[in-house]
C-alpha positions as CSV (number, residue, x, y, z in Angstrom):
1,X,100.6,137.9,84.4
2,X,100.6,140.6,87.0
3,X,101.5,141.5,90.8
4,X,98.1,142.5,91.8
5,X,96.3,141.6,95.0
6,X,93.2,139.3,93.8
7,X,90.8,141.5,95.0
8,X,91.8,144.2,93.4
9,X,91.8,142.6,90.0
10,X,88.6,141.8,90.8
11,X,87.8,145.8,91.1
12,X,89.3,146.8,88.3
13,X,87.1,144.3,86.3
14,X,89.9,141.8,85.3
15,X,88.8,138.1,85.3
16,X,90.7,135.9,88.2
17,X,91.5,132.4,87.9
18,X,92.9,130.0,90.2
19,X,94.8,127.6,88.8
20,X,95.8,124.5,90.5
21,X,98.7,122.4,91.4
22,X,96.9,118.7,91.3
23,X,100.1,116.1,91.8
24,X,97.0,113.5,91.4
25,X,97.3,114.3,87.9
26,X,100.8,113.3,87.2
27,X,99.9,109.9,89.2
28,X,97.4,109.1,87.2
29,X,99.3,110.0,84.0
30,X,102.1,107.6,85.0
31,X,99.7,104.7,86.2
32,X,97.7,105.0,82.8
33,X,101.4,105.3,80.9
34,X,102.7,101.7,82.9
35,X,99.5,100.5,82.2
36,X,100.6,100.8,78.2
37,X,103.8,99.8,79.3
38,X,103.0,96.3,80.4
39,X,99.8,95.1,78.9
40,X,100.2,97.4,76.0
41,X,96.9,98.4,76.0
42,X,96.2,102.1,75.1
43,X,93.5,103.5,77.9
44,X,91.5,106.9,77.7
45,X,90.1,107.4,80.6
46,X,87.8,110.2,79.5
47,X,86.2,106.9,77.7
48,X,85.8,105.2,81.0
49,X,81.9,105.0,82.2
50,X,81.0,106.6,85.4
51,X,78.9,104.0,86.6
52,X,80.9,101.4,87.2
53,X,79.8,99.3,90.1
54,X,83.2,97.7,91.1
55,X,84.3,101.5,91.7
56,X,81.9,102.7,93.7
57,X,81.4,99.1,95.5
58,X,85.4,100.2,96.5
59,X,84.7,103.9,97.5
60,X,82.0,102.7,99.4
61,X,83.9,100.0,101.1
62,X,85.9,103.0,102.7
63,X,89.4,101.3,101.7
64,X,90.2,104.6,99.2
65,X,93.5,105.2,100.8
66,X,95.6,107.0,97.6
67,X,92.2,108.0,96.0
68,X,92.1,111.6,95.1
69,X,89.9,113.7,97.8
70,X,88.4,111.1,99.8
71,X,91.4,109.0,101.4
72,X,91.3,111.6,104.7
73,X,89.9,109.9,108.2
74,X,86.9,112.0,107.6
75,X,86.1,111.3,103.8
76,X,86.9,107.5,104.8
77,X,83.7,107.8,107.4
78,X,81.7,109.8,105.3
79,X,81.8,107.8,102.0
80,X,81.1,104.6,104.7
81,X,77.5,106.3,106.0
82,X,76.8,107.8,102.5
83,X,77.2,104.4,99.9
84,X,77.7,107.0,96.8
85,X,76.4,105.5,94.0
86,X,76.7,107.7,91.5
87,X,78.5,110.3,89.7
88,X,76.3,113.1,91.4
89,X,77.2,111.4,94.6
90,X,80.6,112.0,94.4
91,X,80.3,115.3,93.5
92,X,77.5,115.8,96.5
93,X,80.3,114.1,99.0
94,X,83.3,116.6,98.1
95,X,80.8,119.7,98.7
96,X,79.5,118.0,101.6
97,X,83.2,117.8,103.3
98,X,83.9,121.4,103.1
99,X,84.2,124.5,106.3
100,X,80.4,125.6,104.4
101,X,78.3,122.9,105.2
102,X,80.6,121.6,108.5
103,X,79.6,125.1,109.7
104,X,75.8,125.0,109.1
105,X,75.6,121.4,110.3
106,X,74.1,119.8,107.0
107,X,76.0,116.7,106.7
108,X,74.2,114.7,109.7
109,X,70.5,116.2,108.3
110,X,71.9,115.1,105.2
111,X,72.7,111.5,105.6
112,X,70.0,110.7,108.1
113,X,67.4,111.5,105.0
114,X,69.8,109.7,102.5
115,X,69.6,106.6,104.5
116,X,65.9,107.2,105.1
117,X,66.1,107.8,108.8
118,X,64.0,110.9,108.3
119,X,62.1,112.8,105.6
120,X,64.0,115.6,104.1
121,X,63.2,118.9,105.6
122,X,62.5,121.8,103.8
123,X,62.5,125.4,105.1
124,X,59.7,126.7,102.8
125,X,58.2,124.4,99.7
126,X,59.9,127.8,97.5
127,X,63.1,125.8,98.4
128,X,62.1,122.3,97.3
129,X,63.6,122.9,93.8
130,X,66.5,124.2,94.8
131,X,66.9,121.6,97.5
132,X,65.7,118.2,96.6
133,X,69.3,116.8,94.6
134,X,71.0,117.2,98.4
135,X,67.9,116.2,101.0
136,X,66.9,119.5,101.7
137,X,70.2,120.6,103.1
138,X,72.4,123.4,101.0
139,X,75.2,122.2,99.6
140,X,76.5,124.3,97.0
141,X,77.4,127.8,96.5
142,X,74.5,128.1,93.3
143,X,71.5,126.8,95.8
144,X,73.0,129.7,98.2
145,X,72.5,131.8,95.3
146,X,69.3,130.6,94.2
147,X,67.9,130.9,97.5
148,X,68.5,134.5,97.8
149,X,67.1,135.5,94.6
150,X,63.7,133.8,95.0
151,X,63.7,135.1,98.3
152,X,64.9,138.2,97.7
153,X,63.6,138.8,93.8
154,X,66.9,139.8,93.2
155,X,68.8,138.5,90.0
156,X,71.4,134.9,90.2
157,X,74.1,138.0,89.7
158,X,73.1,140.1,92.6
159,X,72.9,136.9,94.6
160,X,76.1,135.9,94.0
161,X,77.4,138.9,95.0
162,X,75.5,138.8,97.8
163,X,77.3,135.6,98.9
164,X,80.6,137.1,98.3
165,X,80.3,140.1,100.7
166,X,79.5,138.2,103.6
167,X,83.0,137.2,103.9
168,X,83.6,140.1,106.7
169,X,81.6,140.6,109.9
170,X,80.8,144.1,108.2
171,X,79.5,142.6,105.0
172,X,77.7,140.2,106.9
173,X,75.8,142.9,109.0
174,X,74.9,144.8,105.7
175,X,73.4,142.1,103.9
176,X,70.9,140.9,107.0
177,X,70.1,144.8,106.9
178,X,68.7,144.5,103.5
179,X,68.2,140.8,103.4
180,X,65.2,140.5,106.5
181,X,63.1,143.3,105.4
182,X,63.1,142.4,101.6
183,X,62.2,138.8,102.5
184,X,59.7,139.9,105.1
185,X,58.3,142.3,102.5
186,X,57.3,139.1,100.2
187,X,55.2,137.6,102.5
188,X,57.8,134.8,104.4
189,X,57.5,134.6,108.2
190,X,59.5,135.7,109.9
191,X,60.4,132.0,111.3
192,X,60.9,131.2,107.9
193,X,63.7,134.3,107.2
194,X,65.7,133.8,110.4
195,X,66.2,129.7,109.7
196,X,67.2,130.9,106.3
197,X,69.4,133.4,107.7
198,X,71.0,131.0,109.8
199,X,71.9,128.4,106.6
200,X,73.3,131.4,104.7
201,X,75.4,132.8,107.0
202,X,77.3,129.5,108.6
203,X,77.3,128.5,104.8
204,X,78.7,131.8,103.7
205,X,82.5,131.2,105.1
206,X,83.5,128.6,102.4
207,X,81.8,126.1,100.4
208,X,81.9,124.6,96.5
209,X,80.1,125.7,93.6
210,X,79.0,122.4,91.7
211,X,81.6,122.9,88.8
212,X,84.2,122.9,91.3
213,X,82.8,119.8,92.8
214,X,82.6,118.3,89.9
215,X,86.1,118.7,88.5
216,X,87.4,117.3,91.8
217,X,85.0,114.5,91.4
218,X,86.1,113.5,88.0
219,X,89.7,112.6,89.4
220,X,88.3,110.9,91.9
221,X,86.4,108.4,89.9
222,X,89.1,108.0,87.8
223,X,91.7,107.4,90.8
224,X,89.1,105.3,92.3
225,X,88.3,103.2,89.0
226,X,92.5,102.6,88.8
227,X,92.8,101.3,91.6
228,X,89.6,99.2,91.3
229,X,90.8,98.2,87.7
230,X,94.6,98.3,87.7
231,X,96.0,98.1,91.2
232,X,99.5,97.4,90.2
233,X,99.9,100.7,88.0
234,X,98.0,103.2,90.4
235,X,99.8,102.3,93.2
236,X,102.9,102.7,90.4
237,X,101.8,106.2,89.9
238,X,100.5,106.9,93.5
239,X,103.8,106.1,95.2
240,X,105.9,107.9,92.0
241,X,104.4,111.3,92.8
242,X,103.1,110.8,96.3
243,X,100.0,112.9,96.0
244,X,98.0,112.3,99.1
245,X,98.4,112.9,103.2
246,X,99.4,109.6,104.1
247,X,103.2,108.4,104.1
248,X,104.1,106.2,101.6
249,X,104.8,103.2,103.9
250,X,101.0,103.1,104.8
251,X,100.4,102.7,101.0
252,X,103.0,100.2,100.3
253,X,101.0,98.1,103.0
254,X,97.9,98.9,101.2
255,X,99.2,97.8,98.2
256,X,99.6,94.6,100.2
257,X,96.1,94.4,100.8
258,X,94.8,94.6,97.6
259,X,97.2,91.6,96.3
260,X,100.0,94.0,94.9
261,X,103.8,93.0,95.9
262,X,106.0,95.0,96.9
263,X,109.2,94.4,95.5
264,X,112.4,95.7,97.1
265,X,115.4,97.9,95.8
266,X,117.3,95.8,92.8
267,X,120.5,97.1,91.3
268,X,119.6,95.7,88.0
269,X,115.6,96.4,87.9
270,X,114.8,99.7,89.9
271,X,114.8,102.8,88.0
272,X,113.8,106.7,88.5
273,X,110.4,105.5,89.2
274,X,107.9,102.4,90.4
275,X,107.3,100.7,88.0
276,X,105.1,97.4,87.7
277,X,106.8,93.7,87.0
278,X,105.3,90.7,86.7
279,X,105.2,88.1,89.4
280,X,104.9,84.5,89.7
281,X,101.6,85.0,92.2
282,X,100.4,88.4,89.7
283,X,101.9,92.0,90.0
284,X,104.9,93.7,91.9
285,X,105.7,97.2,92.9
286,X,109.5,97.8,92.2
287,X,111.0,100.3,94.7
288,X,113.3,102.4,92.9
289,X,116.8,104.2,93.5
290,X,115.8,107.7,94.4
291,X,113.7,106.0,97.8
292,X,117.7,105.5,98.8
293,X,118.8,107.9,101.4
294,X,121.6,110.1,100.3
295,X,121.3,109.4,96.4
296,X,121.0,112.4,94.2
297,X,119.6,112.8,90.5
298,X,123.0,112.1,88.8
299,X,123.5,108.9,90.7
300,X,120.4,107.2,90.0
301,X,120.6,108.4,86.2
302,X,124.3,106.8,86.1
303,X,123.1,103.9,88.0
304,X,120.4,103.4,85.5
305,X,122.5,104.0,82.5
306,X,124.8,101.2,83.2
307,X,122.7,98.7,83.9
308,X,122.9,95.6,84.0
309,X,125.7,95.1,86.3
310,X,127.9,92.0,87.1
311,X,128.6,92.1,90.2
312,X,129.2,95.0,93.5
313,X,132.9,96.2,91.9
314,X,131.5,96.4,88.4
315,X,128.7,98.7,89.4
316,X,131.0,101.0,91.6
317,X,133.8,101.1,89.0
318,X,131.2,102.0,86.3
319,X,128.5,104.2,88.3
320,X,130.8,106.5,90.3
321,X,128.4,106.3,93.0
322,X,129.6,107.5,96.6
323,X,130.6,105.1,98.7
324,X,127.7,106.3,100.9
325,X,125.0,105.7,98.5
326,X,126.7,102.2,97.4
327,X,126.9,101.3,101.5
328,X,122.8,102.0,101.6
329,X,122.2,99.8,98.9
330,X,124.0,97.4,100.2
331,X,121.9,97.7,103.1
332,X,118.7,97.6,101.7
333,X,119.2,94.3,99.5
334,X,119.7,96.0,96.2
335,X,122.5,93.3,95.7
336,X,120.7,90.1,97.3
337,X,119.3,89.3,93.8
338,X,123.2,89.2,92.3
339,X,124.5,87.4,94.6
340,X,121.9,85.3,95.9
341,X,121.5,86.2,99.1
342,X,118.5,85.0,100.9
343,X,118.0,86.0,104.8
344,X,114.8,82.9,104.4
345,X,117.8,80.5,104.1
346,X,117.4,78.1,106.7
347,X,120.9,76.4,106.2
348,X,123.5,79.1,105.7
349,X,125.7,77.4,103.1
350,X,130.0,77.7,103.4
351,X,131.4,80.4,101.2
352,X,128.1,82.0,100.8
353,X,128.1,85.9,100.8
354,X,126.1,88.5,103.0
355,X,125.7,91.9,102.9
356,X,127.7,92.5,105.6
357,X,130.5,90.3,103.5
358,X,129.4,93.3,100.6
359,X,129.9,95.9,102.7
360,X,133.4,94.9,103.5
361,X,134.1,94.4,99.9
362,X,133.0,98.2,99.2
363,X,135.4,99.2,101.8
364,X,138.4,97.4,100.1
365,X,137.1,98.8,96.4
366,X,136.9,102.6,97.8
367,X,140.7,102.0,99.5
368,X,141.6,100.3,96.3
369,X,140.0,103.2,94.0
370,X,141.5,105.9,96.1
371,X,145.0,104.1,96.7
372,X,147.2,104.4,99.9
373,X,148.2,108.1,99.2
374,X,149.7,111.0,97.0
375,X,151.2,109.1,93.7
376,X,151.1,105.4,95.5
377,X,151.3,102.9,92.7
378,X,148.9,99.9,92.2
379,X,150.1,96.8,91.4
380,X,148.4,93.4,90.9
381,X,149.0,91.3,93.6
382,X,145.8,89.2,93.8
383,X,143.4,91.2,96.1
384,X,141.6,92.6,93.9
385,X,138.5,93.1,95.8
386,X,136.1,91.7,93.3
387,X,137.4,88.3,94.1
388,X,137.2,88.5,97.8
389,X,136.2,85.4,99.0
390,X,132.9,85.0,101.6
391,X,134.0,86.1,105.0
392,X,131.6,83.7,107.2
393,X,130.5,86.5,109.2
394,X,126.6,86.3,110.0
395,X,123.8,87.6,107.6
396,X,122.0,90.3,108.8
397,X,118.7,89.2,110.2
398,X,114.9,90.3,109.5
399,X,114.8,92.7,111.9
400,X,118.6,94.5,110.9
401,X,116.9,94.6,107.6
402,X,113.8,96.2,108.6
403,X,115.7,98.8,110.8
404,X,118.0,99.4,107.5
405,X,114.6,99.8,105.3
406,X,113.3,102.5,107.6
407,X,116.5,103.9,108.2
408,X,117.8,104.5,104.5
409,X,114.0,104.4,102.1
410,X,110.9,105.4,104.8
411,X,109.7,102.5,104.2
412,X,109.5,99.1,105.8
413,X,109.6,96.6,102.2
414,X,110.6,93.1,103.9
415,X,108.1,93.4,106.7
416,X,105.9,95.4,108.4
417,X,106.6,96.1,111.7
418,X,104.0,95.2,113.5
419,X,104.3,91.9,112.7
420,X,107.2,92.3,115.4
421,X,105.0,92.7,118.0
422,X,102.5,90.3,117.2
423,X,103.1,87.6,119.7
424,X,102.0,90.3,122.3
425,X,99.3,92.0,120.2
426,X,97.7,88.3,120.0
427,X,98.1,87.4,123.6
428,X,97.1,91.0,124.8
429,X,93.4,90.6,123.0
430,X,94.4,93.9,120.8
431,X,91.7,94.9,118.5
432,X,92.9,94.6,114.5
433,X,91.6,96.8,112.1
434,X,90.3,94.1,109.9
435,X,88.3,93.3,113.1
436,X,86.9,97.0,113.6
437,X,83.5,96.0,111.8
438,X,82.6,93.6,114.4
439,X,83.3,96.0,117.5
440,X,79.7,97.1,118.9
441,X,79.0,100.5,119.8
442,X,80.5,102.5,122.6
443,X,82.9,98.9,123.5
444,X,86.5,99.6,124.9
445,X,89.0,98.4,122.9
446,X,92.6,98.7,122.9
447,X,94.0,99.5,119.4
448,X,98.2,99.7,117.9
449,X,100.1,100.9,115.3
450,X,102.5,102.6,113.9
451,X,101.5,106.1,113.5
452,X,100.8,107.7,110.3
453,X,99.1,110.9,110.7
454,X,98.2,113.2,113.2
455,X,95.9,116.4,112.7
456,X,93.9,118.9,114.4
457,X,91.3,120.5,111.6
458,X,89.6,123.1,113.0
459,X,85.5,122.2,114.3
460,X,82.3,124.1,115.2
461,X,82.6,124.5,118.7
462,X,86.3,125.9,118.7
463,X,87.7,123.3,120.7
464,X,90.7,121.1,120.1
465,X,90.9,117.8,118.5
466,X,93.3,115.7,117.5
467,X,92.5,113.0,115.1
468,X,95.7,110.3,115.4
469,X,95.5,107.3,112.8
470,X,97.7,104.7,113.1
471,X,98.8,101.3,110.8
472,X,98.6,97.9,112.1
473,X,99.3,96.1,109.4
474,X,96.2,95.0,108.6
475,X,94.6,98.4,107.7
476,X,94.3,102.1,109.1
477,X,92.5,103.2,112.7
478,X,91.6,106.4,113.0
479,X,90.8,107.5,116.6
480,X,90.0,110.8,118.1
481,X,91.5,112.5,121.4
482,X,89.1,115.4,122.8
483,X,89.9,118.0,124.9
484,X,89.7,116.1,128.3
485,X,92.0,113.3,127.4
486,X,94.5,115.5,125.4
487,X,96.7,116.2,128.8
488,X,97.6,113.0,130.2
489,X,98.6,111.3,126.9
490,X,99.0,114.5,123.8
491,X,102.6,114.3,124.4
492,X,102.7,110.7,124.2
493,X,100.7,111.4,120.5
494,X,102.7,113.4,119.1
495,X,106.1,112.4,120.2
496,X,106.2,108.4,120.0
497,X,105.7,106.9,116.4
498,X,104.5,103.2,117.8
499,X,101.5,103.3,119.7
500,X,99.0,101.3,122.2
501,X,95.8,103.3,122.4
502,X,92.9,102.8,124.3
503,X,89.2,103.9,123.0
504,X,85.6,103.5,122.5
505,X,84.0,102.3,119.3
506,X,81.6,104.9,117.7
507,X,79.3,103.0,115.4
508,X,77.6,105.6,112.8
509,X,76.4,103.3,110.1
510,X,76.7,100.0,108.4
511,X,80.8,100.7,108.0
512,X,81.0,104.0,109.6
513,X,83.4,103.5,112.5
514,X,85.8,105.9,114.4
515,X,87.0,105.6,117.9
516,X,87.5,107.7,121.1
517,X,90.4,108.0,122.6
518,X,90.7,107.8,126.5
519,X,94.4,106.8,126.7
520,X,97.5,106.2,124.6
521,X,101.2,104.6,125.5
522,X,104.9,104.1,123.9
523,X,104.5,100.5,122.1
524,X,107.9,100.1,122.8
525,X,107.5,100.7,126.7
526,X,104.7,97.9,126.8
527,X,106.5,95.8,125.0
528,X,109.4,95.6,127.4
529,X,106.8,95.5,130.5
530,X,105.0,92.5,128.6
531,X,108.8,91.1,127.7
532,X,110.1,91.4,131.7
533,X,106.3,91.0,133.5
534,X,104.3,89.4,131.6
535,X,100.3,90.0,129.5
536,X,98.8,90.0,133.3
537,X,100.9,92.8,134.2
538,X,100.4,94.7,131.4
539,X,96.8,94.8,131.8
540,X,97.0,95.7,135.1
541,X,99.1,98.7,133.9
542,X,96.7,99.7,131.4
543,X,93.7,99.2,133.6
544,X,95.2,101.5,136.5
545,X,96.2,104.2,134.1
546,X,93.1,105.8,133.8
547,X,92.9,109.9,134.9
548,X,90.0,111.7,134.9
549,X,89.5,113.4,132.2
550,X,90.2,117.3,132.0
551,X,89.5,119.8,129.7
552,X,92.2,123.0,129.5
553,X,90.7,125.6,131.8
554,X,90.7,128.8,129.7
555,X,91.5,127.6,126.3
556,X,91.9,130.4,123.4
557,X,89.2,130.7,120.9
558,X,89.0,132.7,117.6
559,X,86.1,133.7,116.3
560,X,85.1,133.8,112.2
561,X,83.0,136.8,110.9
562,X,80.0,133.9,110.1
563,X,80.3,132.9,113.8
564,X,82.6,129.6,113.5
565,X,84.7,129.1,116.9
566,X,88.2,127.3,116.0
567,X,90.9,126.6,118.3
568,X,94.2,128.4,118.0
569,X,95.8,125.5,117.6
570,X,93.9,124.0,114.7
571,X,95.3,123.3,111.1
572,X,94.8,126.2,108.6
573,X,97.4,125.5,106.2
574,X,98.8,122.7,104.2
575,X,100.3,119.7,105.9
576,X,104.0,119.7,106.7
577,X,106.4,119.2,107.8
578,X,106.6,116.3,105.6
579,X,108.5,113.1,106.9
580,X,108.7,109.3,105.9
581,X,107.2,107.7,108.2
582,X,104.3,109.8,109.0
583,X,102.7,113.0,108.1
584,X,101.6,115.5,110.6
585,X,99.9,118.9,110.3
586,X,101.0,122.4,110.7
587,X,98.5,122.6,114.0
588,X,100.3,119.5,115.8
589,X,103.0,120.5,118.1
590,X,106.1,118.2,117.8
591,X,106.4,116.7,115.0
C-alpha cells in the first residue's frame, strides 16, 4: 500500500485499483446463510440462472425497493419504461443511469427505440456495430472508445486515453484540436464530426465501462432473484446490514407487502440480528435487540447469552442490563410474549399485567438491586418485586405503542402510521399508491405519507430539484418540486416528516409514473383542521393555497469542463446524515 495521489500512480506506471465497500454483499451473505438456517437447503447463487422470468417479471414491476442499484426513485421509473428482460438489460440499465449518458441525453432516444416508438438512429452506418446492443445511443465507456478509433484510426489504447484527458476544460480543448481535423481528414462531414463531438464530450464526464456494469448487475440479479425467491431471508439480510437509501421502516412495510411479517422485539427470540421464524400464516421477520435505543454490544450479547428467561426480574438479575435499556424493552413489548400481554384484548381481565405494571416492577427491582444506601441491609420481608401483584393501571394503547416503536427502534412494528389517519385520508379522496397506476396523465391528485427520502441530484440544466418520496402504507410516491414551487412549500419538505402533497401525474409508460409537485402541508396541521372543521374545510384550504409559482431570481450555477450546469445546492456526495425515520442527502438543507 502507499500514500500516493491516484494520478500520480498512474504516472509513475503503477496499476490503480478501486476497491469497493458493497454492504449488499454482507446482506446477501446473511440472507443465503438464514436461508440454510431454516430450510437447510445449501444455495450457490453463482448456480442461479439469469433468466429467470419471476425476477425480472419483479424488477420490471418497479417494486425493487432493497434491490442492489435500482431501488432509487429514478431506477424505480426507469426499470418501469425499460421491462429489462435480460441479463444484458440489466447491465444496459445501470450504465444508462449514470452523469455520462444523463449529460448527453441518451436515455429518452434510448427507450423511445426500445419500445419501438422510433427507429434507432445512427450518426454514421461506421457506428452501427458499435451501436446496435444500446439503440444507437452510447452507453459505455468501450463504444466511446471504439468510436474514436474508427473515426480517428487511432488504436482502442490511444482512444482510451483519449477519453481520459477530457476530464478538464484544457484536455477537452486539446482533443477537439486534433480530434475534427483527423476525422475530417477521413472523409466524415463535417455534420457528421460535430454530432459526434457533441456525444463524446457530454459523455466524457462520467460513465461505465461494460465490466463495471456488469459486476454491479450481477448483484442485482441476485438481490432481485432473493427477494423474488426467498422474501423472508433477503429482507433478513437487507434489514441486518441496511445497505440501500431508504430507512428501514419503509422496508419493514415492504416486507408487509410481499407477505413477510414483521415480528416485534421478544426477550426470548430476538438476537444480534433478523432472523426469519416461522408463522402460522408463512414467514416472520424478528426485530432484534441492537434496533433498541440505548443498548450497546455487551448488552445484547449478555441478553442473548442468558436466554430463555422466566420472567422481567430474572432477566435483569441475570443480564445486568441498565435499567434504561430494560425500561425500552419494556416499552417496546419485548416482554408481552412472557407475560401475556395483549393490547387486542377486548376484555381486560383482573390481575392481568401491562407494561406499564412492568415498568413499575423494574423500578422496585433497580431500588431493590441498589438498596436504600451505603451498607443498608436487605432482608426478606415479602416484596420481593418479582411477585408484585398486577396494579390495574391501564394498558398502554395502540397508539402509546406506536409512539414508543418510533421513539426507542425507528421503526413503526405494530402499525404503520398512516393507518392513523386513515379515516381522513378516505374521506378526503387522497390518492393511495397502490392506486397510482390508474391516475391518467397530467390529473391533480393529492398524495400523503410519511417521508422517507428527500434529494436533490444534480440535472442538465443546473437548476434545482428536489425529489421528496413519501410512504403511505400501501407503497412509496415519489414526487418532484421544481424550481418555481420550491419557495412557498421547501421548508415545509424538508422540515415536517408527515406530509399532504399536492401534484400532477406524469405518465411515461405502461408503469412509469412520477408526480409534480405544486404544493405540500404538515399532515399533522390538516389533520387537526379536518378534526375541528371538518373534510369541506379542508378542501377549501387546500384549494385556496395555491401561489403562483416562482423561480429564484439569480440562482447560482456551476459549470463542468464537458458543459453540464448543476446547482450549487445539488447532492455530490454520499447520503447522510443518516437518521431512522428517513434518509436525506447531503444537498437538502435541514435535515
Amino acid at each position: 500500500m502507499s500514500q500516493f495521489d491516484k494520478d500520480d500512480v498512474e504516472h509513475m506506471g503503477l496499476l490503480k485499483l478501486d476497491v469497493l465497500g458493497v454492504r449488499m454483499q454482507s446482506s446477501i451473505a446473511h440472507t443465503v446463510a438464514e436461508i440454510q438456517r431454516t430450510k437447510g437447503a445449501t444455495l450457490e447463487l453463482e448456480q442461479v440462472p439469469l433468466d429467470d422470468p419471476a425476477t425480472y417479471e419483479l424488477i420490471a414491476s418497479t417494486r425493487t425497493l432493497g434491490c442492489f442499484q435500482i431501488e432509487s426513485p429514478g431506477q424505480r421509473e426507469l426499470v418501469g419504461k425499460f421491462g429489462p428482460e435480460t441479463f444484458n438489460d440489466l447491465i444496459i440499465d445501470i450504465s444508462l443511469f449514470r452523469p455520462g449518458p444523463v449529460k448527453s441525453d441518451m436515455i429518452n432516444p434510448f427507450l423511445r427505440a426500445r419500445q419501438g416508438w422510433s427507429t434507432p438512429q445512427f450518426v454514421h452506418e461506421d457506428l452501427r456495430p458499435i451501436l446496435e446492443e444500446t439503440q444507437g445511443v452510447v452507453v459505455f465507456h468501450e463504444q466511446g472508445m471504439r468510436i474514436v478509433s474508427v473515426m480517428t484510426g487511432c488504436s482502442l489504447a490511444e482512444a482510451d486515453e483519449t477519453r481520459r484527458s477530457m476530464n478538464t476544460q484544457v484536455g477537452i480543448d486539446d482533443v477537439r484540436t486534433w480530434f475534427y481535423p483527423t476525422v475530417l481528414r477521413r472523409g466524415y462531414s463535417l455534420e457528421v464530426v460535430e454530432k459526434v463531438w457533441d456525444i463524446l464530450r457530454s459523455f466524457a464526464s462520467f460513465g461505465f465501462c461494460k465490466a463495471h456494469a456488469a459486476a454491479f448487475a450481477l448483484p442485482t440479479y441476485q438481490s432481485a432473484w432473493l427477494k423474488t425467491h426467498h422474501p423472508a431471508a433477503f429482507y433478513a439480510g437487507i434489514l441486518t446490514f441496511d445497505p440501500g437509501m431508504y430507512p428501514k421502516r419503509l422496508i419493514l412495510d415492504d416486507a408487509r407487502h410481499f407477505g413477510v411479517e414483521i415480528l416485534g422485539i421478544d426477550i426470548n427470540r430476538s438476537t444480534q440480528v433478523y432472523e426469519v421464524e416461522p408463522t402460522p400464516t408463512g414467514e416472520g421477520v424478528r426485530v432484534p435487540f441492537f434496533e433498541v435505543k440505548g443498548i450497546n454490544t455487551h448488552e445484547v450479547e449478555r441478553l442473548v447469552a442468558g436466554q430463555p428467561y422466566q420472567s422481567l426480574s430474572d432477566a435483569w438479575n441475570r443480564s445486568g442490563i441498565a435499567r434504561p435499556t430494560a425500561e425500552h424493552l419494556v416499552l417496546t413489548g419485548a416482554f408481552d410474549q412472557l407475560y401475556d400481554i395483549d393490547r387486542n384484548r377486548s376484555v381486560r381481565e383482573r390481575g392481568h399485567l401491562t407494561r406499564r405494571d412492568l415498568l413499575l416492577q423494574l423500578a422496585d427491582l433497580d431500588r431493590r438491586s441498589r438498596g436504600d444506601g451505603p451498607g443498608q441491609l436487605l432482608l426478606d420481608l415479602g416484596d420481593d418485586p418479582a411477585t408484585t401483584l398486577a396494579s390495574g393501571l391501564p394498558e398502554m394503547t395502540l397508539g402509546e405503542s406506536v409512539r414508543a416503536e418510533l421513539d426507542l427502534l425507528g421503526l413503526d412494528v405494530s402499525k404503520h402510521v398512516v393507518e392513523f389517519f386513515r379515516p381522513m385520508l378516505t374521506e378526503l379522496g387522497i390518492t393511495r399508491a397502490e392506486q397510482l397506476l390508474n391516475c391518467r396523465s397530467e390529473q391533480e391528485i393529492y398524495i400523503a405519507g410519511v417521508k422517507v427520502a428527500t434529494q436533490t441530484p444534480p440535472i442538465r440544466n443546473g437548476k434545482r430539484v428536489i425529489f421528496l418520496t413519501l410512504d403511505d402504507a400501501t407503497g412509496p410516491l415519489d414526487a418532484t418540486f421544481f424550481e418555481d414551487f420550491q419557495v412557498p412549500y421547501a421548508s415545509t419538505v424538508f422540515s415536517s416528516w408527515l406530509l399532504l402533497v399536492r401534484g400532477h401525474v406524469r405518465r411515461t409508460g405502461p408503469r412509469g409514473v412520477s408526480i409534480r409537485a405544486t404544493g405540500a402541508w404538515e399532515l399533522g396541521a390538516v389533520h387537526e383542521h379536518w378534526r375541528a372543521a371538518g373534510a369541506d374545510a379542508v378542501r377549501q384550504a387546500l384549494m385556496s393555497d395555491r401561489p403562483v409559482g416562482v423561480e429564484s431570481a439569480g440562482s447560482r450555477v456551476l459549470v463542468h469542463a464537458s458543459g453540464f450546469r448543476v446547482s450549487p445546492y445539488a447532492d455530490v456526495l454520499p447520503a447522510g446524515p443518516v437518521t431512522k425515520l428517513w434518509h436525506s442527502s447531503p444537498g437538502s438543507s435541514g435535515w
